[in-house]
N, C-alpha and C positions, 0 to 999 in steps of 0.2 A: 906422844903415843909410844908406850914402849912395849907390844905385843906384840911379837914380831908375827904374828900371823896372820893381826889385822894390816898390820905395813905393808907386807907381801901383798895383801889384796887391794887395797885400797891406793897405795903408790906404786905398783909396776902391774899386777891382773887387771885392775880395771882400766886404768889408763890405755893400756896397751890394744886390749879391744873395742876400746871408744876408738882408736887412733883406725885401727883396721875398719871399723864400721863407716868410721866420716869418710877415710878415702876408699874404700871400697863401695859404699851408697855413691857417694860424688862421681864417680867413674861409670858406675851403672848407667843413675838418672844422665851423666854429660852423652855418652853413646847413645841413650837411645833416643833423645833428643838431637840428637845429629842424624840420625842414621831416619829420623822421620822424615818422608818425603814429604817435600812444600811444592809443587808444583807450578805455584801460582803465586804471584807478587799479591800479597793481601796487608800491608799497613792499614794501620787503622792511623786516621789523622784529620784533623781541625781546620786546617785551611783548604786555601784554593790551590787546584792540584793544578799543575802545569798542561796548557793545552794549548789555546790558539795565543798567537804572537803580541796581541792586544789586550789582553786579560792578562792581567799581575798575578803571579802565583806566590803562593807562601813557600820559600827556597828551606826554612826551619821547622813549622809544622807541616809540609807535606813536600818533602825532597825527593826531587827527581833525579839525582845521582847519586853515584856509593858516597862517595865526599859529605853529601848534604845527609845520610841515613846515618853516618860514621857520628856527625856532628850530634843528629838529634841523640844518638845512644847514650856519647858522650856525657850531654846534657842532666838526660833519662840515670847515668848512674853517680856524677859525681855531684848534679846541682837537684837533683829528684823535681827537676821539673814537670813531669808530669803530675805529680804531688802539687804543685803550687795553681796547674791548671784543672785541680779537681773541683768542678763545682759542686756549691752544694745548692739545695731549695729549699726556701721557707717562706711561708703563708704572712702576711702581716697586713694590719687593719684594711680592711677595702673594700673586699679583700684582693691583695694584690698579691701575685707569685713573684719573686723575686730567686735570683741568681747569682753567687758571689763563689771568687773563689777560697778553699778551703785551705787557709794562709796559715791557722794556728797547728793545723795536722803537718803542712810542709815544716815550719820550722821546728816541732816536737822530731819530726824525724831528723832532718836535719841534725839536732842537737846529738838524737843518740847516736846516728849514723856514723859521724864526724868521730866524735869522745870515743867510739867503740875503736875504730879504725886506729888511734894515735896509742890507746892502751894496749892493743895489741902489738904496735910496732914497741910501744915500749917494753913489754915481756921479749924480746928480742933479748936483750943483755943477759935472759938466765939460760939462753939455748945458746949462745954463740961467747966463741973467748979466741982474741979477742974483742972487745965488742967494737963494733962498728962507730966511726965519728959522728956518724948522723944519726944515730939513736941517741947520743948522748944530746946531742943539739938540739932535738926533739925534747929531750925529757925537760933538759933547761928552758926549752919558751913554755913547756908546759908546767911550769910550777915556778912561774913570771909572781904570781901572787907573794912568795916567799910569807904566807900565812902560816903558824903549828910549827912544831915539830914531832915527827917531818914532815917535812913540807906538805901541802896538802895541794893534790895535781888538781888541774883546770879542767882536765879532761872526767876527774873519775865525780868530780860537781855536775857536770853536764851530760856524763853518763844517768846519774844517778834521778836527777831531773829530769832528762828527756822522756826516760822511760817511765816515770813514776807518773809522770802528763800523760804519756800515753795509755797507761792504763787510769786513768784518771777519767781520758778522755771515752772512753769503751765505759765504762761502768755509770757515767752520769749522761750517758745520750737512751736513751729507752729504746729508739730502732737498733744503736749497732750492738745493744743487751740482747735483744731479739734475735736477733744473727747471728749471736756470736757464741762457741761453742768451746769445749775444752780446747782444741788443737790453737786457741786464739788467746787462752790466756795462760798455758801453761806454760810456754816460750819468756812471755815478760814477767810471770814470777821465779822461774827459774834464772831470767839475765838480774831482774834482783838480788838475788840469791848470791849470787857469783858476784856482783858488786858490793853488798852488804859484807860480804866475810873478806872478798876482797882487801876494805878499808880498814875492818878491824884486825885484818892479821897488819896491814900494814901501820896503823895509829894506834889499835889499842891492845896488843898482843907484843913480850918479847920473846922476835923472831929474831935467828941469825939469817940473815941474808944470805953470807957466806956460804952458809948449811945447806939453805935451799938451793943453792944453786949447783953448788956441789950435787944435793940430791938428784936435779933436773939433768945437770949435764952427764950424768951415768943413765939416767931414763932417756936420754939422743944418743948417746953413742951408743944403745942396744948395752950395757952392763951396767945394771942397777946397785946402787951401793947401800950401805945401812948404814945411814948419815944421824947422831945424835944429833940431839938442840932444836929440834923440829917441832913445833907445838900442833896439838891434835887437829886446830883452827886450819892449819896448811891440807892436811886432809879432807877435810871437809872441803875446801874451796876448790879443791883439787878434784874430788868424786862430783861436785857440781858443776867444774870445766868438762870434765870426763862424759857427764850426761849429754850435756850440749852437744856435745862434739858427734857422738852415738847418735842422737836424735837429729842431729841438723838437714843429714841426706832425705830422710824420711819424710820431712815436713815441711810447712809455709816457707823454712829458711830459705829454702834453695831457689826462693825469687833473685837471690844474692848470680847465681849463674845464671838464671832463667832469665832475665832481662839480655845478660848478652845473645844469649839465642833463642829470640821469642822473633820472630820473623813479621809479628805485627807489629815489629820497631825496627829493625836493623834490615827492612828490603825498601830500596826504594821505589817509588809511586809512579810509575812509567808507563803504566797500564795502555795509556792514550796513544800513547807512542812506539810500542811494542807491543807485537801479537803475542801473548805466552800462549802457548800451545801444551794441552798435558801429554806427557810423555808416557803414561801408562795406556792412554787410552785407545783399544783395539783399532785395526780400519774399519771403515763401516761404506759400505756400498752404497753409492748416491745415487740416486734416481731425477733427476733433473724436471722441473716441471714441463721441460719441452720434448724432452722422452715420454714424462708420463703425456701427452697431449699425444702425438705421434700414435701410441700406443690404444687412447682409447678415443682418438678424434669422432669416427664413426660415429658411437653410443653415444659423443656428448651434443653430437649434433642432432642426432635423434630425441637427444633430450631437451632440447632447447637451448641446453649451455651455450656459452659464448667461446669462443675458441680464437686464435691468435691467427691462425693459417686454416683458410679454407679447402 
């Protein structure tokens, strides 16, 4: 691209207010998700919640200490166990209801979750110099295949897969077509998007590396450079990272934070065991049924009531 006016905007304008928007949305929605009062231990969970000494509780689906609520999150963000315990219903000759859980959606996320997470540690080497030993160690078990050249990464196949089943998987189910609404599928064709040019700047595009990273590392340290040898393909991948980034605080993304602090996962289940008491809520003057007795003994005796003390 040699316009310098579209470079200006499209490599340091818009990048720069994606960057202000992601962290400036992520900072808003993290405060005021903190700052909402929970009052009350409310997990939501599967098992047997701990009570009497004789009855077995489930310590993993319904923890009664920080340790065991710490575990379930755990679980919840690095194995999407809750995913794996998604059931789903279906009718089959009988007619019988049947209940099973929904294995092929955990590992479609799984797939993209994983590959998103390793590609992004791998873009690490064009923000940072010098680069880090464990990105490099990373990029080599991710491109174990030693398929192409260049090499063709393990992760940006299973990126590319994970997501392409998930929408797959949303377009041939008729209920979640019915449900489902632009905010659900604009997200996966725009991470397409950003995968598709991704690979072709990387296999079928010549790109300097060099260049780009040149360009990157002037776009971090706040002074932007006019880096030759940049093919238009960098741009484009780059105004489609830029969206994402702009868009992520705004939308469904930000289940990515919201799981750490969704309080129907990360409080433990002690309810039995401890009084919570809400801390907003006014005194309120008690009237005791033995006041109220006291008070209208007389009239209820008159009236036939029964009363405790004659």
């Amino acid at each position: 691209m040699d316009v310098p006016g579209l470079c200006l905007f499209f490599g340091v304008i818009v990048p720069s207010l994606a960057v202000v928007s992601f962290f400036g949305g992520f900072a808003w929605k993290a405060i005021g998700w903190a700052r909402s009062p929970v009052p009350f231990h409310i997990p939501i969970t599967c098992g047997q919640q701990r009570s009497l000494p004789w009855i077995r509780s489930n310590r993993l689906d319904n923890p009664h200490t920080p340790m065991g609520a710490a575990l379930r999150v755990a679980l919840a963000v690095l194995l999407f166990r809750p995913l794996l315990r998604n059931t789903m219903t279906e009718i089959y000759a009988g007619p019988k209801l049947t209940y099973a859980p929904s294995r092929w959606l955990w590992l479609f996320a799984v797939m993209f979750h994983w590959s998103m997470l390793v590609i992004v540690l791998r873009h690490l080497r064009l923000f940072v110099e010098p680069v880090p030993a464990w990105v490099l160690t990373l990029q080599r078990f991710d491109r174990f295949f030693e398929v192409g050249h260049p090499v063709i990464h393990a992760s940006t196949v299973l990126f590319v897969l994970g997501l392409g089943l998930l929408l797959l998987r949303r377009l041939s189910s008729p209920q979640l077509r019915y449900i489902s609404i632009l905010n659900d599928y604009f997200p996966l064709f725009l991470l397409l998007g950003i995968g598709a040019t991704g690979t072709l700047l990387r296999h079928y595009s010549n790109s300097d590396a060099a260049a780009i990273k040149e360009f990157v590392m002037g776009l971090v340290t706040l002074s932007p450079l006019a880096v030759s040898g940049i093919p238009a393909l960098f741009y484009v991948h780059l105004f489609l990272v830029s969206v994402l980034l702009a868009y992520f605080p705004w939308s469904k993304l930000m289940h990515m934070p919201g799981v750490l602090m969704s309080p129907t996962l990360n409080l433990a289940n002690n309810s039995r065991a401890v009084r919570h008491v809400n801390p907003w809520n006014p005194p309120v003057g008690v009237h005791s049924y033995a006041e109220y007795e006291d008070e209208f003994r007389g009239r209820m005796i008159e009236a036939g009531l029964p009363v405790d003390k004659l």
